[in-house]
Residue frames as qw, qx, qy, qz and C-alpha x, y, z in Angstrom:
[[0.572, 0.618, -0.425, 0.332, 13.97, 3.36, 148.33],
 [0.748, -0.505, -0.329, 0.278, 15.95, 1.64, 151.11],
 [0.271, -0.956, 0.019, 0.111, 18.09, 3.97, 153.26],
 [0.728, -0.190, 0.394, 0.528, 21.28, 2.62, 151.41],
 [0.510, 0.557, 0.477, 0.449, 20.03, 3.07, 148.34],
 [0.059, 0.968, 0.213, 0.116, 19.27, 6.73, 148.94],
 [0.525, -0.652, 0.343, 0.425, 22.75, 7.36, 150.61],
 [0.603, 0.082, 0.555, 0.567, 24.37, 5.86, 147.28],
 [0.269, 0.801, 0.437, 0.308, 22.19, 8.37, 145.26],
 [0.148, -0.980, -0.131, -0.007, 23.49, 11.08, 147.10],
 [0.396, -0.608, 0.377, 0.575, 27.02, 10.68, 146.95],
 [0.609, 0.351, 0.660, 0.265, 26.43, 9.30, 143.39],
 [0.113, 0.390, -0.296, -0.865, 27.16, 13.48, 140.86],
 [0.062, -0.129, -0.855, -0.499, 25.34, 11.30, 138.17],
 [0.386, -0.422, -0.816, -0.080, 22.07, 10.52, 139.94],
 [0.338, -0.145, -0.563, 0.740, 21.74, 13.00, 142.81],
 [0.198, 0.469, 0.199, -0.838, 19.65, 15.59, 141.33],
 [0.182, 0.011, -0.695, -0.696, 17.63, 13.49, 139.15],
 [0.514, -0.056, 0.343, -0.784, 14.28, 13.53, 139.68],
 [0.300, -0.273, 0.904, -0.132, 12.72, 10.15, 139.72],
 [0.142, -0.223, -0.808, -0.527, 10.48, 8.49, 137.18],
 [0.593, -0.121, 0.286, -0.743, 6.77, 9.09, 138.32],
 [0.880, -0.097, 0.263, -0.382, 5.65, 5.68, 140.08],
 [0.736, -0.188, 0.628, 0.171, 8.86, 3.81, 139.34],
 [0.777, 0.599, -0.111, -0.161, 8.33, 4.00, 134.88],
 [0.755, 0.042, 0.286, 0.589, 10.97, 2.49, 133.11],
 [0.336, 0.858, -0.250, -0.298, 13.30, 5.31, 131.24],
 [0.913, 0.267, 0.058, 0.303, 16.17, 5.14, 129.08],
 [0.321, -0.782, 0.353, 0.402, 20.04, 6.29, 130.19],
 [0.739, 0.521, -0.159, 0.396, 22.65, 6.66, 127.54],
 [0.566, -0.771, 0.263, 0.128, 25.70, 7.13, 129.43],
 [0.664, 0.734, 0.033, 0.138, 28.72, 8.03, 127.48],
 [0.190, 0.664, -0.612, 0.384, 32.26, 7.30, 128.40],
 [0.735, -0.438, 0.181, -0.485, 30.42, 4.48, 130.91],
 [0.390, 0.239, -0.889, -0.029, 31.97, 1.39, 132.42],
 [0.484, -0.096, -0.869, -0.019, 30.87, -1.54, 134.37],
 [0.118, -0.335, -0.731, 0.583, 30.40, -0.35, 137.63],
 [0.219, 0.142, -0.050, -0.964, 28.43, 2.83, 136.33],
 [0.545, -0.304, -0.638, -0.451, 25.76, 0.23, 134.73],
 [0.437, -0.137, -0.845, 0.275, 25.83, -1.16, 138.43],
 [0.007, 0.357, 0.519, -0.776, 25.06, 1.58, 140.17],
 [0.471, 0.134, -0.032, -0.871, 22.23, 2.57, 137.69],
 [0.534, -0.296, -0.789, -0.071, 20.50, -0.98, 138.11],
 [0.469, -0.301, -0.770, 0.310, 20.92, -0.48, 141.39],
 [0.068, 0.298, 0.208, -0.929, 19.52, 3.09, 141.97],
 [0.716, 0.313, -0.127, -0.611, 16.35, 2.39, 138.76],
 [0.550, -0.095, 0.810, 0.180, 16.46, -1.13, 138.61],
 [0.463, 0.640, 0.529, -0.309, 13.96, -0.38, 135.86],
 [0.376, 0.787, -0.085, -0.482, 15.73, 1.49, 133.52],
 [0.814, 0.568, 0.025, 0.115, 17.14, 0.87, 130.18],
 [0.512, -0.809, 0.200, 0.207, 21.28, 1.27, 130.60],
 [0.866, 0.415, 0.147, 0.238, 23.02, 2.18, 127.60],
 [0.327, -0.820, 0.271, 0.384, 26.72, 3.04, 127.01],
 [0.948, 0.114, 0.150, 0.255, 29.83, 3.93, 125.22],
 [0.505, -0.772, 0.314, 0.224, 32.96, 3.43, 125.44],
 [0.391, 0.748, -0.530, -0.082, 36.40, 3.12, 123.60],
 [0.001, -0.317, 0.947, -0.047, 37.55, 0.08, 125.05],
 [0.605, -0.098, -0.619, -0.491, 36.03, -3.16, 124.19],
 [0.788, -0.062, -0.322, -0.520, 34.07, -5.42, 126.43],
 [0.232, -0.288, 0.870, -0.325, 34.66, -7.99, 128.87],
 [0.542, -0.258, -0.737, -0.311, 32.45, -11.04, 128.07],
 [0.502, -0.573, -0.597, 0.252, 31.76, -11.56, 131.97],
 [0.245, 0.392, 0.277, -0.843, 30.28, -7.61, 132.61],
 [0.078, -0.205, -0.605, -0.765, 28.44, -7.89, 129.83],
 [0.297, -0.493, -0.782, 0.240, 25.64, -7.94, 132.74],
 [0.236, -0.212, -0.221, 0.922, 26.20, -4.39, 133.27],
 [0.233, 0.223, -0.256, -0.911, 24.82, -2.84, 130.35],
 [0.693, 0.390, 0.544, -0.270, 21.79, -3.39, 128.32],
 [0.532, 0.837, -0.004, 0.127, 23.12, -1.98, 125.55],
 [0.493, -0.612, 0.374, 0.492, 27.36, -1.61, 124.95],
 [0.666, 0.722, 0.051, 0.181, 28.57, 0.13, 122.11],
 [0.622, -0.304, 0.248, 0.678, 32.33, 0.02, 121.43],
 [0.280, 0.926, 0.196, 0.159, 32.57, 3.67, 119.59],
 [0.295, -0.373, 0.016, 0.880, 36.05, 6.26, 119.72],
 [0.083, 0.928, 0.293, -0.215, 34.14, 9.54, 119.49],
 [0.062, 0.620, -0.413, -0.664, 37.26, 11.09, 117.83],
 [0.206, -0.046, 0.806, 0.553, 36.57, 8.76, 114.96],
 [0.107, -0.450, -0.691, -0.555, 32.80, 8.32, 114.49],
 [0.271, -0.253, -0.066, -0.926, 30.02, 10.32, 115.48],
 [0.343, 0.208, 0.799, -0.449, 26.43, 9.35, 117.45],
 [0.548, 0.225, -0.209, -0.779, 24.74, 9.26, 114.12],
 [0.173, 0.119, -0.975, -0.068, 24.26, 5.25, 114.89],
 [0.006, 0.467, 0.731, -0.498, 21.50, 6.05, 118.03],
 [0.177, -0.766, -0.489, -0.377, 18.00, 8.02, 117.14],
 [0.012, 0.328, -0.228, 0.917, 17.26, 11.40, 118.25],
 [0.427, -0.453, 0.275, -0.733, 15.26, 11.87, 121.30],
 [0.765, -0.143, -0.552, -0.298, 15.50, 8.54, 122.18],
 [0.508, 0.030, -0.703, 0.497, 16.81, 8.79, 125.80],
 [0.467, -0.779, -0.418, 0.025, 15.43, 10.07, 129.05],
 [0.484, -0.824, 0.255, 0.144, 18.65, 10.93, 130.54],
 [0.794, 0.370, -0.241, 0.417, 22.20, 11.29, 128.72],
 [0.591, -0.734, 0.271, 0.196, 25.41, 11.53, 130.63],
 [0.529, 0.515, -0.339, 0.584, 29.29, 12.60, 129.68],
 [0.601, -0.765, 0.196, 0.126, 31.09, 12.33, 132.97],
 [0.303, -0.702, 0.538, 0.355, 34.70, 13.12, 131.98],
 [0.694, 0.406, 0.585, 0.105, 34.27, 11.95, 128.68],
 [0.345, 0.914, 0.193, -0.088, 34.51, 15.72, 126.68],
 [0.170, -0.755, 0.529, 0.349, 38.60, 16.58, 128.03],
 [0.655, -0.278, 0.658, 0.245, 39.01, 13.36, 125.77],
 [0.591, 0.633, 0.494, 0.072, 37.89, 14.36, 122.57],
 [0.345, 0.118, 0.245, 0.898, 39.60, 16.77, 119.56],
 [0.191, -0.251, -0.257, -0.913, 36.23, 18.71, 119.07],
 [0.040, 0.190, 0.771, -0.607, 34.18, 18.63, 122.66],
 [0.313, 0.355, 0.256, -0.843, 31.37, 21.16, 121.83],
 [0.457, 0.188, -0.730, -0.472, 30.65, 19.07, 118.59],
 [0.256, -0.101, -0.961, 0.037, 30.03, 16.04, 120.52],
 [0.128, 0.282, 0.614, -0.726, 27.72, 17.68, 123.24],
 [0.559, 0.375, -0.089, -0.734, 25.49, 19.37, 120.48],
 [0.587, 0.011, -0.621, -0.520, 25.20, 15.49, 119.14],
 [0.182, -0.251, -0.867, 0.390, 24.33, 14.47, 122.50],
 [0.202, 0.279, 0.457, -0.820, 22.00, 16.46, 122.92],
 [0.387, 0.200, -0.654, -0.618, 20.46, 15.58, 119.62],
 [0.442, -0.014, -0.896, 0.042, 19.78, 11.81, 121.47],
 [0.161, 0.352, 0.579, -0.718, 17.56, 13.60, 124.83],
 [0.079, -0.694, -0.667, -0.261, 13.67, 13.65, 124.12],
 [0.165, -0.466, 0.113, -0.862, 12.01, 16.65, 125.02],
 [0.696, -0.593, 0.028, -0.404, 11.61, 16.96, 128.48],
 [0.939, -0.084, -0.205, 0.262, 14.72, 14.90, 129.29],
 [0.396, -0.887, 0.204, 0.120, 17.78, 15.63, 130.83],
 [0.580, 0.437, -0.445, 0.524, 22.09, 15.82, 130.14],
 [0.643, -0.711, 0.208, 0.194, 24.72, 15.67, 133.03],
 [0.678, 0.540, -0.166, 0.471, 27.97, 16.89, 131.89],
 [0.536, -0.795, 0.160, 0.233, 30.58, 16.81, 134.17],
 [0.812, 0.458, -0.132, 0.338, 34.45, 17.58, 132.80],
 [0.570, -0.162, -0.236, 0.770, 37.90, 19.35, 134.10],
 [0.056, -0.905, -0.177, 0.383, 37.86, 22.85, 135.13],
 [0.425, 0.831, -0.106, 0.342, 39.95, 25.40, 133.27],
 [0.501, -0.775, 0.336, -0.190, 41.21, 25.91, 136.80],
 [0.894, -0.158, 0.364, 0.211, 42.61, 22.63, 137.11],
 [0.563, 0.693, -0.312, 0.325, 45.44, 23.47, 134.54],
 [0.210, 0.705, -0.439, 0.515, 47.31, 25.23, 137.17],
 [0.728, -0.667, 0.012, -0.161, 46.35, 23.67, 140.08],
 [0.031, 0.782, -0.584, 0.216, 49.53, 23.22, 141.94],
 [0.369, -0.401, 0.820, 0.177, 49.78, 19.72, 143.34],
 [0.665, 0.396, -0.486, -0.407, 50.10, 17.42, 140.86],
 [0.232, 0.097, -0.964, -0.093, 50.23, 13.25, 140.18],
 [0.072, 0.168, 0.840, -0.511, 47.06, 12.55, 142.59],
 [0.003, 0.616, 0.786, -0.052, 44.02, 13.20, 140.68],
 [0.017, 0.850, 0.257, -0.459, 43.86, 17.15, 141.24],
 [0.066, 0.493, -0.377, -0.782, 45.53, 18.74, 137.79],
 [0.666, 0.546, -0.153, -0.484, 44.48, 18.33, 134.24],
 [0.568, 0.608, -0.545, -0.103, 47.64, 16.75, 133.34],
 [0.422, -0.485, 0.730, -0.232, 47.76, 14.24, 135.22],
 [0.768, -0.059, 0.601, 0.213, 46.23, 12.16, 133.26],
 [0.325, -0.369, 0.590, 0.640, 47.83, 11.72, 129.40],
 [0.242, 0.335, 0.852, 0.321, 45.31, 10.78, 128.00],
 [0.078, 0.845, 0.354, -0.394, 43.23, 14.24, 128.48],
 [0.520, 0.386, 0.379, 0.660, 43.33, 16.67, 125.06],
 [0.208, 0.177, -0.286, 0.918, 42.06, 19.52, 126.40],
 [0.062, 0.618, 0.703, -0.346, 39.03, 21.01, 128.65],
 [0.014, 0.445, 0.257, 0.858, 36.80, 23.93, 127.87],
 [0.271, -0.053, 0.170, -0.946, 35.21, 27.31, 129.56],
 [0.182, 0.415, 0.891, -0.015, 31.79, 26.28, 130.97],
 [0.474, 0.626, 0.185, -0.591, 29.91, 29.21, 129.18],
 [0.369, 0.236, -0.664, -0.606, 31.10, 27.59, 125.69],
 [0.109, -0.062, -0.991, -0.043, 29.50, 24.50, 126.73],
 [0.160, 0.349, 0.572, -0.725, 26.80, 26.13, 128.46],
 [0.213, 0.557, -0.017, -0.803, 26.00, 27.64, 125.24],
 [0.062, -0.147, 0.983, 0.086, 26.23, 24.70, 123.47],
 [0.020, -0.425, -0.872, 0.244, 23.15, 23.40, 125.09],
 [0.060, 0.531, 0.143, -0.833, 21.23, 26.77, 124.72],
 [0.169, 0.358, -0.529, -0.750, 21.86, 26.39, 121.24],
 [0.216, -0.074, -0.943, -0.241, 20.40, 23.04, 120.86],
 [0.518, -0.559, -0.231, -0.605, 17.04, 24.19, 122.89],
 [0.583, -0.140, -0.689, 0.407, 18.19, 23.08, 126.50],
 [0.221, -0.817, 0.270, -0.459, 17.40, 25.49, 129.78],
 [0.573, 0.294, -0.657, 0.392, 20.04, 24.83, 132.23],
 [0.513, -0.726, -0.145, -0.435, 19.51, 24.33, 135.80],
 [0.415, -0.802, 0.346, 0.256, 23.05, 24.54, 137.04],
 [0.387, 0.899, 0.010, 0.203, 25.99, 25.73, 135.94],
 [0.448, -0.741, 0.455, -0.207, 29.19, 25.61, 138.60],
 [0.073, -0.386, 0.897, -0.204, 32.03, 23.97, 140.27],
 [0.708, -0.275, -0.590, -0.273, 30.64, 20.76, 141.10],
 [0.012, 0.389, -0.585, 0.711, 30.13, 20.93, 144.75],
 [0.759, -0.206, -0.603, -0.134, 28.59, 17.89, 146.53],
 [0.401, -0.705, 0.155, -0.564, 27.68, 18.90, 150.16],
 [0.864, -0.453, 0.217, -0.049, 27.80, 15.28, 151.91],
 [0.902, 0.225, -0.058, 0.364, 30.87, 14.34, 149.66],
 [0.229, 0.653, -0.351, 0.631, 32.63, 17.39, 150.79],
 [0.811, -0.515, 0.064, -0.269, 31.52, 16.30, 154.15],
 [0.851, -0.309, 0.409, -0.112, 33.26, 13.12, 154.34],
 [0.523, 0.789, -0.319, 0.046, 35.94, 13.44, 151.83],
 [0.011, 0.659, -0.748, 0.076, 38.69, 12.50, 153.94],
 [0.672, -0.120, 0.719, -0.132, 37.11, 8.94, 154.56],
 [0.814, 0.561, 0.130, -0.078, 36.11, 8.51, 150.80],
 [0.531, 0.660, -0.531, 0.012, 40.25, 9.39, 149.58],
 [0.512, -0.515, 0.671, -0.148, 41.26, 6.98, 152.65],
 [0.770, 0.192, 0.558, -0.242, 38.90, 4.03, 151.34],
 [0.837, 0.528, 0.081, -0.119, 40.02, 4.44, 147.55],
 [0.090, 0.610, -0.787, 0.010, 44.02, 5.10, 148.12],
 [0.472, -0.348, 0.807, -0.069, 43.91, 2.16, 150.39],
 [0.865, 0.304, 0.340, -0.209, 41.63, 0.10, 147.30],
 [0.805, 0.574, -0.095, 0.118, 43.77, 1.33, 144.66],
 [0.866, -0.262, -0.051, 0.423, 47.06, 0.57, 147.04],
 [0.453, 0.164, 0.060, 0.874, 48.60, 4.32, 145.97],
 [0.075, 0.738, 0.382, -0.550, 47.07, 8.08, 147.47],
 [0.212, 0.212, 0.561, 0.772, 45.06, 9.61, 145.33],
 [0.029, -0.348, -0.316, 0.882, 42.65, 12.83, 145.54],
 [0.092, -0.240, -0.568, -0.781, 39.64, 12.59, 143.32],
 [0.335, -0.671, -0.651, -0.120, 37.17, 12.77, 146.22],
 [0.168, -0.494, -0.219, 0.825, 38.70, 16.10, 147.10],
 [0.179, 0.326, 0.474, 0.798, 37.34, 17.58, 143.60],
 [0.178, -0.799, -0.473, -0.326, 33.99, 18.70, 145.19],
 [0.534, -0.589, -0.221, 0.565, 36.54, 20.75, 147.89],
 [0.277, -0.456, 0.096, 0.840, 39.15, 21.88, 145.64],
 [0.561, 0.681, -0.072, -0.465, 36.72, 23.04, 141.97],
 [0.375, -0.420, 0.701, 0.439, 38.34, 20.50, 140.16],
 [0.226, 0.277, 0.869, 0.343, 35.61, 20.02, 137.85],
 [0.282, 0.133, -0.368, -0.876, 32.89, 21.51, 136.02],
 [0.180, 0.180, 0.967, -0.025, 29.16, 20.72, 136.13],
 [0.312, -0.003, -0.031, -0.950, 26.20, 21.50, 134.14],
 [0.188, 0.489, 0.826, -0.207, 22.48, 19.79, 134.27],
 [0.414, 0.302, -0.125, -0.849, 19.80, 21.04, 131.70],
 [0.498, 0.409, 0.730, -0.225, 16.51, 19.67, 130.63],
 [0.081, 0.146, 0.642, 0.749, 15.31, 19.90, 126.89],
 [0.224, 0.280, 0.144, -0.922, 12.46, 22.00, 126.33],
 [0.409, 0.272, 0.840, 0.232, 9.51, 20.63, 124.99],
 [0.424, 0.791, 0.262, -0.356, 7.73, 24.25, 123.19],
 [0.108, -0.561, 0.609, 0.549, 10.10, 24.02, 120.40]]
């Protein structure tokens, strides 16, 4: 892995603390709530793997490059009874749960979709973040409109438990080199997205929620 690559991996919450196929294998990602760049950077971190998503908005013909798979799905309407169980390596829900009517519902049918011996990443708003105090920039709940509400990470935690998962963290999400270099990362995305905004302070201020668990395979 070139010395980019590995950098990217490490700022990269998704990817950081996944442990790497043995000898390159192909796996399979479902990634749930993914867009365009997200396929990009998992090409470009497993060039190898399989790189499926969905999302609520439809499609661009010209990304269709991204993905290997793109299902257009709203999760408040239908369900993941479309995709086989255990048929992924690795499922992800990065901010994906505050949008739903009935979070813990969805997670227990993600988790349904991990083989044993695979892995979830679920990353979502704190409870905290309700109150946080400044607001419009990225750091409260309500900032954006489209969020229904978050939940306590021991329901979710438990969740997973239920469904045979052991968890192997639990916490704020709290990315050492991104807390590092935080002020250059909100410089580099105000100035991209021409207005200041504060989502690379989250690993500072607890603005999220992160858990990682592996499915069990004595079950």
């Amino acid at each position: 892995m070139t010395i980019r690559r590995a950098l990217a991996r490490r700022l990269n919450p998704r990817y950081a603390y996944l442990p790497a196929p043995p000898g390159g294998a192909p796996f399979r990602i479902l990634d749930i709530g993914a867009g365009p760049e997200d396929g990009r950077i998992a090409k470009t971190l497993f060039p190898r793997c399989h790189f499926e998503a969905i999302n609520i908005a439809p499609l661009d013909a010209a990304r269709q490059g991204a993905f290997d798979v793109y299902h257009q799905r709203d999760l408040n309407a239908d369900d993941l009874s479309f995709l086989p169980d255990g048929s992924f390596d690795y499922v992800i829900s990065s901010h994906t749960i505050e949008h739903l009517e009935d979070g813990p519902s969805a997670v227990a049918q993600m988790c349904a979709k991990v083989r044993p011996g695979g892995r979830i990443y679920l990353e979502w708003p704190s409870v905290e973040s309700e109150t946080f105090p400044i607001k419009g920039f990225g750091l409260n709940f309500y900032d954006d409109d489209t969020h229904i509400r978050t939940f306590p990470r021991a329901d979710i935690a438990a969740v997973l438990t239920g469904e045979g998962f052991e968890i192997e963290y639990s916490g704020f999400r709290r990315m050492g080199l991104r807390m590092l270099i935080a002020p250059l990362l909100i410089l580099r995305r105000s100035l991209k997205l021409r207005r200041p905004v504060l989502y690379d302070a989250w690993d500072i201020t607890g603005f999220c929620y992160v858990i990682r668990a592996v499915r069990r395979t004595d079950l």
